[in-house]
C-alpha positions in Angstrom: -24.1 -9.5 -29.7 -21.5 -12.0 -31.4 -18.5 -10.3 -33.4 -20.0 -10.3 -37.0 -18.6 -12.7 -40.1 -18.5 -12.5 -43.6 -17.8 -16.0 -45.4 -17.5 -15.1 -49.4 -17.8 -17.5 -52.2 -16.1 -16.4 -55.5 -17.5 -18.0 -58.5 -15.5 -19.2 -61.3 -16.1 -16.9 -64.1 -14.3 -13.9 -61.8 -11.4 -16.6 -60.8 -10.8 -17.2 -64.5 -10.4 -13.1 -65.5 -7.3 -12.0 -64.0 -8.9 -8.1 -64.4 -12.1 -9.3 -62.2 -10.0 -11.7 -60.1 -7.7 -8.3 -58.6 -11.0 -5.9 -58.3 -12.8 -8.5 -56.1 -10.0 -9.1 -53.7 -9.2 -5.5 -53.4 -12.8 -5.1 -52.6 -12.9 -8.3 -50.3 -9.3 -7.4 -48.3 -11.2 -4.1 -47.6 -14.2 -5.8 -46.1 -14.1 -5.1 -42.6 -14.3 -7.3 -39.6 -13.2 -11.2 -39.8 -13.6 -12.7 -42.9 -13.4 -16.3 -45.0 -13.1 -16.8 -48.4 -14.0 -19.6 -50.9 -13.5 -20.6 -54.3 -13.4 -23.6 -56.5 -11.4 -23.4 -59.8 -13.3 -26.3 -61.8 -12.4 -24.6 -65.4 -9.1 -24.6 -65.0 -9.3 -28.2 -63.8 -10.8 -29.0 -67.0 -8.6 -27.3 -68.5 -5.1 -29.1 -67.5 -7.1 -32.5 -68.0 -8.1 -31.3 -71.8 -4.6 -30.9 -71.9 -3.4 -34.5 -70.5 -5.5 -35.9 -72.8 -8.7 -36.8 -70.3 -12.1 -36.0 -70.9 -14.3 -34.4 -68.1 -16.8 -36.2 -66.7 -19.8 -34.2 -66.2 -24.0 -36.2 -65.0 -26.7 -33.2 -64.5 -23.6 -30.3 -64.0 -21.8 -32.4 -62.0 -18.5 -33.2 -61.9 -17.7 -37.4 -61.6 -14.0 -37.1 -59.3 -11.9 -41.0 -60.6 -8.7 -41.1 -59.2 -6.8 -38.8 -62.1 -9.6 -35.7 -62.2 -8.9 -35.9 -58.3 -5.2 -35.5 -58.6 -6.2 -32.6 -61.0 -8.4 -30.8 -58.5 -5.9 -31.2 -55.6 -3.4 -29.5 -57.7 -5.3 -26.5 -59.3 -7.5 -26.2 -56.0 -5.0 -26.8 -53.5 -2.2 -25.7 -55.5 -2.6 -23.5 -58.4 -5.4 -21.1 -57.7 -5.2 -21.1 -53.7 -1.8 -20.2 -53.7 -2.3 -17.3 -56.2 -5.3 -16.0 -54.4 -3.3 -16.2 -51.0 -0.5 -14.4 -52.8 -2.7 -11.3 -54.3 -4.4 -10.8 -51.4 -0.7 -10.7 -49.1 0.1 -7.7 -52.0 -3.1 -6.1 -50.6 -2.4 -6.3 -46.8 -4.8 -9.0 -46.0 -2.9 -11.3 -44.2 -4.5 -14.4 -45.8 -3.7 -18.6 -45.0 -4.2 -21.2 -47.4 -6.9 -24.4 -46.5 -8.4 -26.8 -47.4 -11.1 -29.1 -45.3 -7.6 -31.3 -44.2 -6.0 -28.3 -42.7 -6.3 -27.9 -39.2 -9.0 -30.6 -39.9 -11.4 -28.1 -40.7 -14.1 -29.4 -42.6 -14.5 -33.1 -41.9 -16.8 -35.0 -44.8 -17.4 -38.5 -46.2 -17.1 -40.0 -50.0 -20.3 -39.5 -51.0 -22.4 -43.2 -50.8 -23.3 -44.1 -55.0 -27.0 -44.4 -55.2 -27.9 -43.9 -59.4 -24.3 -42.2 -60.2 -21.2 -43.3 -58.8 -19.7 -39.6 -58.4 -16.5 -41.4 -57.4 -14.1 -38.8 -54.9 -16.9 -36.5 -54.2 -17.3 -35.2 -50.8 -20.3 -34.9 -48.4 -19.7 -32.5 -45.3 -20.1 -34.2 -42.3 -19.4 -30.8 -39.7 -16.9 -28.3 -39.5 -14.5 -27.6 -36.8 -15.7 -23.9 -35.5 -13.7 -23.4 -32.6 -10.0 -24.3 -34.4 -11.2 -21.6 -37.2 -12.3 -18.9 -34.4 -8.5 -19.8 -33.2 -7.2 -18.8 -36.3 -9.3 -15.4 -36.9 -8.4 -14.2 -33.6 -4.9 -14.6 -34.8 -6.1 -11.8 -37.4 -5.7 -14.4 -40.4 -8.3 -14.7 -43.3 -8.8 -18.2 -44.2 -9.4 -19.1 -48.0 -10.5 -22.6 -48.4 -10.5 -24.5 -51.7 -12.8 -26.8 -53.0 -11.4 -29.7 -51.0 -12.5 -31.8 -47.8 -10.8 -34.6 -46.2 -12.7 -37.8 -44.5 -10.3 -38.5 -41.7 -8.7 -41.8 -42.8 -6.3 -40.3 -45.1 -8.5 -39.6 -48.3 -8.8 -35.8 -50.0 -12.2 -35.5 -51.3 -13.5 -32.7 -54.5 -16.1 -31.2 -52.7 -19.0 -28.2 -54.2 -17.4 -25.0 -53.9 -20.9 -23.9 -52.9 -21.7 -26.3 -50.1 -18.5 -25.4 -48.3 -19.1 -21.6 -48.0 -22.7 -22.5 -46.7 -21.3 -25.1 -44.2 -18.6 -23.1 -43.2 -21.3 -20.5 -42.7 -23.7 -22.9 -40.2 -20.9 -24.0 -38.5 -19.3 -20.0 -37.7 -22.5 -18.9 -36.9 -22.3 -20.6 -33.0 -19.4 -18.1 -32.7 -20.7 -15.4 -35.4 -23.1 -13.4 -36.7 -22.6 -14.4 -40.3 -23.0 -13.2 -43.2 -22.7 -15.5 -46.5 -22.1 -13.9 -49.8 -22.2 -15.8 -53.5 -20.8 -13.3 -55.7 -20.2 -14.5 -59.3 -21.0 -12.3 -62.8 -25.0 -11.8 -62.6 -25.9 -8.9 -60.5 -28.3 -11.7 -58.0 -31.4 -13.8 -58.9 -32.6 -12.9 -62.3 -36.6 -12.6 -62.8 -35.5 -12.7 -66.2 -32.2 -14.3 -67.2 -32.4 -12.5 -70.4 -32.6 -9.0 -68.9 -29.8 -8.9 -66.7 -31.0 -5.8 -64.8 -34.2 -7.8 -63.7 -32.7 -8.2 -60.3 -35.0 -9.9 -57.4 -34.0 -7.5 -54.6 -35.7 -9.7 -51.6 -36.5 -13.9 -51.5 -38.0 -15.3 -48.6 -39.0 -18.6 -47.8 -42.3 -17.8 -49.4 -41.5 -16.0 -52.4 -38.6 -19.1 -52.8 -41.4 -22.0 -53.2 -43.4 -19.9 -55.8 -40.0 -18.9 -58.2 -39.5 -22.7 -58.4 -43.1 -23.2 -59.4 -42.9 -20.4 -61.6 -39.5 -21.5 -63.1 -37.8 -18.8 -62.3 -35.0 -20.7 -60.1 -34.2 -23.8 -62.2 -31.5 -25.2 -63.3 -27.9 -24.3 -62.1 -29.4 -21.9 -59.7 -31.2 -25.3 -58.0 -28.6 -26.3 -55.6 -26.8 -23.1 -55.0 -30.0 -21.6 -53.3 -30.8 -25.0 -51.9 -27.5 -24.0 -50.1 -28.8 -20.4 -49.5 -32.2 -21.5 -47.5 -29.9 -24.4 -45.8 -27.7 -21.8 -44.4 -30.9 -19.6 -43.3 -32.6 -22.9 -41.5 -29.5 -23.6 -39.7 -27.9 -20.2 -38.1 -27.0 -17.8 -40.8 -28.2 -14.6 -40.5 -28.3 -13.7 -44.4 -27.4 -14.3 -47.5 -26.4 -11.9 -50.3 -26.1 -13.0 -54.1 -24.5 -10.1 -56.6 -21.4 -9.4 -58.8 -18.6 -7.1 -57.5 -21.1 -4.5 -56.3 -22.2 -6.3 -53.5 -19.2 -5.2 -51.6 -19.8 -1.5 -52.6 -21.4 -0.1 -49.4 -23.8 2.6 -51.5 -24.5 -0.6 -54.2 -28.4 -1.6 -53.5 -29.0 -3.7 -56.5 -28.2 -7.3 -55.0 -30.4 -10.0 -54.0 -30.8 -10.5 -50.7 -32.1 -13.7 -48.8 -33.8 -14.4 -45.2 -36.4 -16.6 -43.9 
């Protein structure tokens, strides 16, 4: 049986609450076995470009990367938030490195081609390179990627926080049984997003087509289980979506996806 994986994906509300931000990676630096962790830091980006005077630019939730916004991202992604996160979880004996896709050329992508909207540096993953990041965990270090890809000819690209865990994910899964984990503020999929204790314990592929009939899953929740079922089709073993308590071995309410 292959050594097992956990890839995590922070969300940003946790990144932005410096309380939150220490309880998950004291929870995550105790997770056992090899582990990845992702996070974006898009708020913070809008933040610093509020503050420079430039307006976000924002089609259907998603972010349009011109030249400046990229610089923006590359600092607060790269920079900024990476290098914190590395730092906290040093203090908590995790022996953590700092990536993005250009490190070690691990996550190689494209600009992403302009069909209605011209998303401008946005990045489409193209593979990722599994064997250089097995190197790395066997060296006992616990990679935290930002939101940022590379397209080989020189060019960083803003990539979805989201689509890099559940690349990451295929791609570790050849050497891994892996686990993906979203964890952000809800407790998992919401039946009802106005009760926040209506937790959805178990989606399948089944159950998945009728909550988007339903209307259940809409919205923002679109294309980050769009990334969930991806991961499943291609070599993930599961995927967990939860707050905090999804890394509290006794914690049950979580939802949990499989095919």
């Amino acid at each position: 049986m292959n050594q097992q994986l956990s890839i995590v994906k922070i969300g940003g509300n946790i990144i932005e609450n410096e309380v939150e931000l220490l309880k998950f990676l004291t929870l995550f630096s105790k997770l056992e076995g090899s582990k990845i962790l992702v996070h974006g830091g898009g708020k913070k980006a809008n933040h610093i470009l509020e503050k420079m005077g430039i307006s976000p630019k924002m089609v259907n939730g998603r972010r349009i990367t011109d030249l400046e916004s990229l610089d923006v991202a590359i600092m607060v992604y790269g920079g900024l938030t990476n290098k914190k996160i590395v730092a906290q979880l040093q203090a908590l004996n995790c022996n953590a490195i700092g990536m993005s896709g250009a490190d070690a050329n691990a996550i190689q992508a494209h600009k992403r081609s302009v069909k209605e909207i011209d998303y401008g540096f946005a990045g489409d993953i193209d593979g990722v390179s599994n064997n250089t990041l097995n190197s790395i965990l066997e060296l006992g270090l616990t990679p935290v990627f930002c939101a940022l890809t590379h397209d080989q000819k020189g060019q960083l690209l803003n990539t979805n926080a989201d689509t890099i865990a559940s690349e990451l994910a295929i791609g570790m899964s050849k050497n891994f049984e892996t686990t993906l984990y979203y964890c952000f503020e809800l407790n998992g999929v919401l039946r009802d997003f106005e009760d926040k204790t209506s937790v959805i314990k178990k989606i399948d592929s089944a159950s998945y087509a009728n909550l988007i009939s339903d209307g259940i899953i809409a919205d923002g929740m679109l294309p980050k289980m769009h990334n969930c079922f991806h991961a499943l089709n291609n070599g993930v073993k599961e995927v967990r979506m939860g707050n905090l308590a999804l890394f509290e071995k006794e914690n049950t309410n979580y939802t949990r996806l499989v095919l």
